[in-house]
Legacy VTK file of the C-alpha trace (Angstrom):
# vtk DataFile Version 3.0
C-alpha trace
ASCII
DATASET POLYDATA
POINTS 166 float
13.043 -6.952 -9.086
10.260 -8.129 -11.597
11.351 -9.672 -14.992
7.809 -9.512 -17.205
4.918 -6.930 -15.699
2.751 -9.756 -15.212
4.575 -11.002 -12.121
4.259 -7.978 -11.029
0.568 -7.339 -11.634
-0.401 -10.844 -9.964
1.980 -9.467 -7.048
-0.189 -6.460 -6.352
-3.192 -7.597 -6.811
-2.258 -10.167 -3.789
-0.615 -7.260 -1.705
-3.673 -4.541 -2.878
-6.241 -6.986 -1.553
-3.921 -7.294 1.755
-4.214 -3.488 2.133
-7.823 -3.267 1.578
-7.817 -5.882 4.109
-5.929 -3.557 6.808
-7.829 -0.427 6.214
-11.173 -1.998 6.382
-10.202 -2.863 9.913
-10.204 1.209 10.429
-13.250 3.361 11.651
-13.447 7.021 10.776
-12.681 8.042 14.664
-9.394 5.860 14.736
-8.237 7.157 11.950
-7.087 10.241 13.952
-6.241 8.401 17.528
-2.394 8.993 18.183
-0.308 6.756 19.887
2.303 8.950 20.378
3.544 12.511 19.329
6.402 10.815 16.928
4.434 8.423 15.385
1.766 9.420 12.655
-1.714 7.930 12.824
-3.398 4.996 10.759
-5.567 8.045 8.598
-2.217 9.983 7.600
-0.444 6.407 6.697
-3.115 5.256 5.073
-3.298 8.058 2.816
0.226 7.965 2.270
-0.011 4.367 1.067
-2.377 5.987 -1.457
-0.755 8.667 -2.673
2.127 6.890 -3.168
0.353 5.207 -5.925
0.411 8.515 -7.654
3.671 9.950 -6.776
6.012 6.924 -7.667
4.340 5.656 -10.952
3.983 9.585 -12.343
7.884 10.415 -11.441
8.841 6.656 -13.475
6.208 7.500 -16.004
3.925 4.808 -15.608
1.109 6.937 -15.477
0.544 10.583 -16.621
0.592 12.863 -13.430
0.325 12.669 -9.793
-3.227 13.703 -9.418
-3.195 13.445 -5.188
-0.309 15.333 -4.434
-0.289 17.859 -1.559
-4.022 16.626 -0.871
-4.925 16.507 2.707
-6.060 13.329 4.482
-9.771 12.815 3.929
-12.007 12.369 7.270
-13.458 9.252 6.106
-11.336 5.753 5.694
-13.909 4.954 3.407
-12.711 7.658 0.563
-9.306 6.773 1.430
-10.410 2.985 0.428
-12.163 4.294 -2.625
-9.105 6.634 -3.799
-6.868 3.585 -2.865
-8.688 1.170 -5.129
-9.214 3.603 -8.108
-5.351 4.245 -8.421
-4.610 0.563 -7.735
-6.797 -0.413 -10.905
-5.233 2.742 -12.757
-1.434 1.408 -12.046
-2.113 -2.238 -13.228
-4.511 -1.049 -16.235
-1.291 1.441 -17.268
1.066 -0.885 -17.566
-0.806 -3.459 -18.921
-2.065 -0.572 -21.774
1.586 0.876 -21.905
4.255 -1.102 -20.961
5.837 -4.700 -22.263
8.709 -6.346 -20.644
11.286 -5.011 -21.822
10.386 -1.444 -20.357
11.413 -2.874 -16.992
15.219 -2.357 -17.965
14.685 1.215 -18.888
16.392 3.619 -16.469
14.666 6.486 -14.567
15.447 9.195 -12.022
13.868 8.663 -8.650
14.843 10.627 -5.427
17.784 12.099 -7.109
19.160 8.478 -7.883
19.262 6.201 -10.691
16.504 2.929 -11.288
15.628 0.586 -13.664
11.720 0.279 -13.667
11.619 -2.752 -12.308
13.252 -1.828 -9.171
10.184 1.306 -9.293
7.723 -1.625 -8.804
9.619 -3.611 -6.479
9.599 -0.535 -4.266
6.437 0.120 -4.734
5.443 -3.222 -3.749
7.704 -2.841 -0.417
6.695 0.688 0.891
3.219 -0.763 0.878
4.269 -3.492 3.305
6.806 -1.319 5.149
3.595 0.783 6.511
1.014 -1.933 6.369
3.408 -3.376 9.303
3.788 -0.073 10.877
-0.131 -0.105 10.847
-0.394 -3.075 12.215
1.916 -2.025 14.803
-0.626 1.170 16.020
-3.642 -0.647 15.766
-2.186 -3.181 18.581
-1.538 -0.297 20.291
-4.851 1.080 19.927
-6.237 -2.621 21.080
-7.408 -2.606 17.576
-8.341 -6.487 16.145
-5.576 -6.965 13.470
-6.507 -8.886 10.088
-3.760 -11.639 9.041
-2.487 -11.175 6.047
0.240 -14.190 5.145
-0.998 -15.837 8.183
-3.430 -15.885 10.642
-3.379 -13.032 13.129
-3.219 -13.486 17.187
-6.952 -13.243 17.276
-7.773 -15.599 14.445
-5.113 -18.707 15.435
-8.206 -20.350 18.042
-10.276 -20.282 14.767
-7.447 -22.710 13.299
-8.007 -24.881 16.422
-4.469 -23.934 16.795
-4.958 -22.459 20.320
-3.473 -19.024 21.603
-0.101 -17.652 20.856
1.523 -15.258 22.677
LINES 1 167
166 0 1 2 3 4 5 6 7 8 9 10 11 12 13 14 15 16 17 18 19 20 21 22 23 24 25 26 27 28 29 30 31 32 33 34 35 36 37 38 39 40 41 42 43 44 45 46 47 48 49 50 51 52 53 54 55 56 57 58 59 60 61 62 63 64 65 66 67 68 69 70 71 72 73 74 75 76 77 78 79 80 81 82 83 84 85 86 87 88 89 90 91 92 93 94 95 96 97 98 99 100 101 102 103 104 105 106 107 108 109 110 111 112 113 114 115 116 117 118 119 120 121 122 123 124 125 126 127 128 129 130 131 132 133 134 135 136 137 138 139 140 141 142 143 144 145 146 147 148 149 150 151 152 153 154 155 156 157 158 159 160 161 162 163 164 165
């Protein structure tokens, strides 16, 4: 969990640019492509990603209201990007505007259980990386070209001079 909001801020800036990074790699037909009939696609967990960053911060009160909720995934990965990068700048410029330090001990109801703020943003951080691995996952499967993100990715290690690994 984050002691001072600016650890946090320089943490999602690094893990926002990481999921720009991811969904850039998308095209508006494979946003749709299913792998399988229990797994959703790269357009519905993108936009998930995104409205998460709505949903969490309004129910901890970092921000006002959750402005994308019950929305329906847009056809283009290009408005997700867009929606995704508006909301990212909104979270950071709210708590930068609202919130000092010691607000991260403050105690809110989340999914019926008890959390300081802190542990809001630390989650918020992780569901991010939760389904930019799951995304990851489907674009393999979709013989997608995967980005690296701490690291270079199977495609990019002959770049490195570092040869193939399997």
């Amino acid at each position: 969990m984050y002691k001072n909001i600016e650890d946090f801020i320089d943490d999602w800036e690094e893990e926002a640019k990481a999921t720009i990074k991811i969904f850039e790699k998308i095209d508006d037909t494979e946003i749709k492509d299913k792998v399988n009939e229990n797994v959703r696609t790269l357009g519905k967990i993108a936009w998930h990603i995104t409205q998460t960053l709505t949903e969490m911060p309004a129910s901890a009160k970092i921000i006002s209201e959750d402005t994308l909720e019950n929305r329906d995934v847009p056809e283009s990965i290009k408005i997700i990007i867009d929606k995704y990068e508006k909301y990212s700048g909104e979270l950071v410029n709210s708590l930068k505007e609202n919130w000092n330090d010691s607000d991260l001990n403050e105690i809110v109801e989340l999914y019926k259980q008890k959390w300081k703020r802190s542990k809001v943003l630390s989650v918020l951080v992780k569901h991010q990386i939760h389904h930019r691995g799951q995304m990851t996952v489907i674009m393999r499967l979709l013989n997608m070209k995967v980005p690296g993100i701490y690291g270079p990715a199977k495609e990019e290690w002959s770049e490195y001079g570092m040869g193939t690994q399997e």
